[in-house]
Phi, psi and omega in degrees: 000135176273158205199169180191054193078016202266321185281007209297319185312313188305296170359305210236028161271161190309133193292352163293285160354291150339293175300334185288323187260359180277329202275327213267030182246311206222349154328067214317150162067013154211324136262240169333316213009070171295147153279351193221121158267118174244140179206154208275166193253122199320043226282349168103351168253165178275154189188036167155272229230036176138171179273141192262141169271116162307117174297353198224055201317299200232176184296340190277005208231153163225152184201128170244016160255035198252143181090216181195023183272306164315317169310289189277003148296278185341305186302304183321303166285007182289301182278349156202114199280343167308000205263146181276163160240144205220112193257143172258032215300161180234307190212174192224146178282170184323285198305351162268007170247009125074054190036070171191147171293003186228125176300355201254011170274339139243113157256356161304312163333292202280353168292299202295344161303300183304319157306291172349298188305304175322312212281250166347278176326307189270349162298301176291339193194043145039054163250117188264122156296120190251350185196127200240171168204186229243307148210120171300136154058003166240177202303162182238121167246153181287331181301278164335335165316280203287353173250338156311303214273313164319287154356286189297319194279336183303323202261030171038067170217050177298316160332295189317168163225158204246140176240146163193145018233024191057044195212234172262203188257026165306352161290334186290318176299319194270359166272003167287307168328316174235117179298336213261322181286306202290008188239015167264330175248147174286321174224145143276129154258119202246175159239151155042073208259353204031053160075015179249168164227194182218151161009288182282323171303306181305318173309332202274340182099001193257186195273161174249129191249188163222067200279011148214150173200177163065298203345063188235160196287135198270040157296189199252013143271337159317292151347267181307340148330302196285328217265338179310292192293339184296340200266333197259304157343314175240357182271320168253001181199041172040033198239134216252313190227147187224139208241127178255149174239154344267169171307332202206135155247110157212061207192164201283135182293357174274338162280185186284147199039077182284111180096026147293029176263187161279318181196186199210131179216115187201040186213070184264007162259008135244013154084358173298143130196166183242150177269112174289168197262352171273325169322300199256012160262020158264333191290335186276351175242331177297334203277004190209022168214189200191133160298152170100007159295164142214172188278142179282145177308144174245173201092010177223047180121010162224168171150191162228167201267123232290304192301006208121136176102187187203146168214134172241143169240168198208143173231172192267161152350328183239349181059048174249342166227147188205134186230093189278121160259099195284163148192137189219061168257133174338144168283340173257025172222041192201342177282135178263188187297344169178156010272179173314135175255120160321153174295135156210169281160116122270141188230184170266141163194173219242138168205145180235124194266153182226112168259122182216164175102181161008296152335336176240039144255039148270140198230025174165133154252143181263143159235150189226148184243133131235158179226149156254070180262141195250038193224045174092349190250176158317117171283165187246124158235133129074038170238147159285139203260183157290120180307146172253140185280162169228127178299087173070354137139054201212132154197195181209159213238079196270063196297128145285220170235162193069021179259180189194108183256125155257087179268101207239161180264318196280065220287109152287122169264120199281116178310168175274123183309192178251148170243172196073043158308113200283175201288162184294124156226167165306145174299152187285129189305307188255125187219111191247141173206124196267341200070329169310352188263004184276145182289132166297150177056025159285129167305120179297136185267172201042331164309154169255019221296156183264348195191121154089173205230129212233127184223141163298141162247141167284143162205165186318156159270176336318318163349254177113257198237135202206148206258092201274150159276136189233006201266119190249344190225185195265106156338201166247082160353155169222335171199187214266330175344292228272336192306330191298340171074049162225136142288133206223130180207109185292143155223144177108145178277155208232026172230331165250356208251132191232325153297092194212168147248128199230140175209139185190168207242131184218151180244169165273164126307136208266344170216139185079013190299179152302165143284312171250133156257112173243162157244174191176148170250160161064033174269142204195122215059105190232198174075222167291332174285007167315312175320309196265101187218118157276157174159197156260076189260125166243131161249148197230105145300108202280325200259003164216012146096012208225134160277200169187112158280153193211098190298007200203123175325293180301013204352060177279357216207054160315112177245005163179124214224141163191238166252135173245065177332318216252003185275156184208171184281147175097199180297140175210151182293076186270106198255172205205085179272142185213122203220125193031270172244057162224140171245109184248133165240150193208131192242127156056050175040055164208124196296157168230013193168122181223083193250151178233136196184148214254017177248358177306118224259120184231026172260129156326138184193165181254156183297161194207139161235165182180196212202141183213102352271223161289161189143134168331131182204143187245118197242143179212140160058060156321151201176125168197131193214129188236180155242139194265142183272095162324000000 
């Protein structure tokens, strides 16, 4: 399962909570029980839904305790130290693209960066990488492969395997061409591939992933989506293993594919979350199979059902367990967010298992239900049935629609989940943060950033530890977010609250510094859309005293600009009242502004500080107090 800034949330939740939703993500045997992590390996850009910190912002410097990515590797492996780890860039910080948007103008550079990460997971934090891949959903070069695949083995890491190219399939035509590329990469890895593959994949002999998938809203059609392709991914397009993105919504439901998770947890200042109905339809295939299984040949244990449906069976290693997975979901209770899913027909139908070779001295199988019924009654996830006997290696069946069955060798018992979730609230109406309870180069809790990369700092007293902007250039893009060159770093609820005051204390950096610093209110459209970002923005030149209100990030849409006496070099106090159509702005407790103006942005939105352009800029004694708007 996959991530992009999608866990930002999680960090900080109350640790009882916490442990819950950690368990019920990687815990064998009792929810998700994932085999697989992928993370992104940080690049300093947005890549949805915020930005990751680069272990490495410039060439001269490395920091591996930046982020929270060691952290939920580190919880995973706790909880099934068996589990892969499958590493990603989405961006590269600026200087490896060597003033181009592109990693590949020196790639021996840009490999010893990526090993740096490898490297770096297993020094610091006894994280063994088990699979690296190559830039998500952008271009690919074979040069760069192929000095990747080198690299690695010179630095006696022969163990990674290289997936590429996490886009489409087109890596497959060019390892038929090179023998020296197909024996560099290890998996073809697709997105969203809808359960087909193509020729030239099949050709090359190597395994096939679905190394994104699902990115669908986790309702109980979410579901019928996950529980389809985990079954189809190989029955129609041979593909082993399928990965979802994302792992968690655990990010502000105002950003984009809110509830594209597996379960959602986004609420850590009241400890809510919810276990979605894709937990336990990922639980009919985890809970009873293990890597190093494989799949029965097909037309001997894989296929569909004339009526519909789909079925795989998977056995261990020794062919001693053995696990079948039905699913007979609907077609208007099963499409995911992409690609177009075709039209069919599921029907109720009577079906007879044959089991044969070894296999049929099995004299029972356990079974576990799920139903997605859409017709008003209760759903069923994930209870166990009464075992069915099996006859002579023989049984039958009543299959309906919308079901999703396991039938196993392997008798389990499922803890009983956690209860007492506490109840759903709102961010909290008063919100101060000093930085001082942080770790260095810890990532700040509820912020969000959308652009540019925000880490706790030593700094001079009183000040102590304080929340730096560390992005000195426009990065190696992953989407258009980061081309506007502002840091953008979000907090605060963006649906009912319209009314806030916001105050904080900020500096330039005295070298490399930014020019402007802002706060804003009422922001809106983020994520890649961050370039296009609404909103209320005040901005402070400090060293030449003068603002820019602003309806907009890009500050095409001036709503009122002048002078700030009362502004200095160092610190300064910035306060942002925002009130119906008024806007007050008060810099170091002297007003700079008291405007009511019809460019004024008066849709909900979240508060926001940030840097014009990139550059150091230092934020501290943090304040935010909103009124829920009636």
């Amino acid at each position: 399962m996959c991530l992009c800034a999608t866990s930002k949330l999680l960090v900080n939740y109350p640790e009882k909570q916490r442990n819950e939703i950690l368990d019920y993500l990687f815990k064998p045997n009792f929810g998700a029980s994932l085999q697989i992590l992928k993370v992104e390996i940080g690049g300093d850009a947005q890549s949805t839904d915020g930005t990751e910190a680069s272990h490495m912002h410039d060439s001269w410097e490395e920091n591996y305790n930046r982020g929270y990515e060691w952290w939920l590797i580190k919880e995973a492996k706790k909880r099934n130290p068996d589990i892969k780890i499958y590493a990603l860039p989405w961006a590269f910080p600026y200087w490896i693209g060597n003033g181009t948007n592109s990693p590949y103008t020196t790639p021996q550079r840009t490999a010893d960066y990526i090993i740096k990460w490898i490297e770096g997971a297993k020094k610091f934090h006894n994280i063994t990488t088990d699979y690296v891949g190559i830039w998500n959903e952008r271009s690919y070069s074979i040069d760069y492969i192929k000095i990747l695949r080198n690299t690695l083995c010179m630095k006696k890491l022969e163990h990674v395997k290289i997936v590429a190219s996490d886009g489409g399939w087109n890596i497959a035509k060019d390892m038929l061409k090179d023998s020296i590329l197909k024996l560099s990469v290890s998996i073809i890895g697709v997105h969203y591939p809808g359960t087909v593959t193509t020729k030239d994949a099949l050709a090359t002999e190597s395994p096939l992933w679905s190394s994104e998938d699902y990115s669908t809203y986790n309702n109980e059609v979410g579901a019928g989506c996950w529980a389809r392709i985990l079954n189809q991914n190989y029955v129609n397009g041979f593909m082993t293993s399928t990965i979802s993105w994302n792992l968690i919504a655990s990010y502000y439901p105002s950003l984009p594919f809110n509830r594209c998770g597996l379960m959602t947890a986004n609420e850590p200042w009241s400890g809510y979350y919810r276990v979605d109905s894709p937990i336990w339809i990922t639980a009919h295939t985890t809970h009873f199979t293990k890597i190093g299984w494989h799949y029965l040949a097909h037309g001997h244990g894989v296929g569909k059902f004339k009526k519909g449906g789909s079925y795989v069976a998977l056995t261990s290693p020794k062919s001693d367990q053995l696990t079948i997975i039905i699913e007979t979901m609907s077609h208007d209770h099963s499409y995911c967010i992409r690609p177009q899913l075709p039209k069919y027909n599921v029907e109720p139908q009577n079906i007879t298992i044959q089991l044969n070779g070894s296999f049929t001295s099995i004299k029972q199988l356990q079974v576990w239900y799920s139903h997605l019924n859409f017709q008003g009654q209760p759903f069923v996830l994930f209870k166990k049935l009464s075992a069915i006997p099996v006859r002579n290696g023989s049984f039958s069946l009543s299959l309906g629609v919308d079901e999703v069955i396991t039938l196993t060798t392997i008798d389990v018992e499922q803890e009983k989940p956690f209860s007492n979730i506490p109840p759903s609230a709102s961010f909290p109406a008063e919100y101060f943060d000093n930085f001082e309870n942080y770790s260095l180069y810890a990532e700040p809790y509820n912020f969000a950033p959308q652009t540019g990369s925000f880490e706790v700092v030593q700094v001079e007293k009183p000040y102590n530890k304080v929340m730096r902007q560390t992005v000195l250039h426009t990065p190696v893009m992953w989407c258009l977010a980061d081309f506007i060159n502002k840091s953008v770093n979000i907090i605060g609820n963006a649906n009912k609250r319209l009314d806030v005051f916001v105050s904080v204390e900020a500096r330039v950096g005295s070298v490399n510094g930014t020019n402007e610093i802002f706060v804003a209110s009422r922001v809106s459209q983020l994520g890649c859309n961050t370039i296009s970002a609404h909103g209320n923005f005040f901005f402070l030149n400090p060293l030449k005293k003068t603002f820019v209100l602003s309806a907009d990030l890009a500050q095409s849409k001036i709503i009122k600009k002048g002078i700030v006496p009362s502004a200095k070099p160092g610190w300064n106090q910035i306060s942002f009242f925002t009130k119906d159509n008024v806007l007050i702005g008060v810099v170091n407790h002297e007003m700079v502004f008291n405007v009511n103006s019809s460019l004024i942005v008066m849709k909900p939105g979240f508060v926001a500080v940030g840097t014009s352009p990139f550059g150091l800029a230092d934020f501290d004694n943090f304040l935010l107090k909103t009124t829920e708007n009636k």
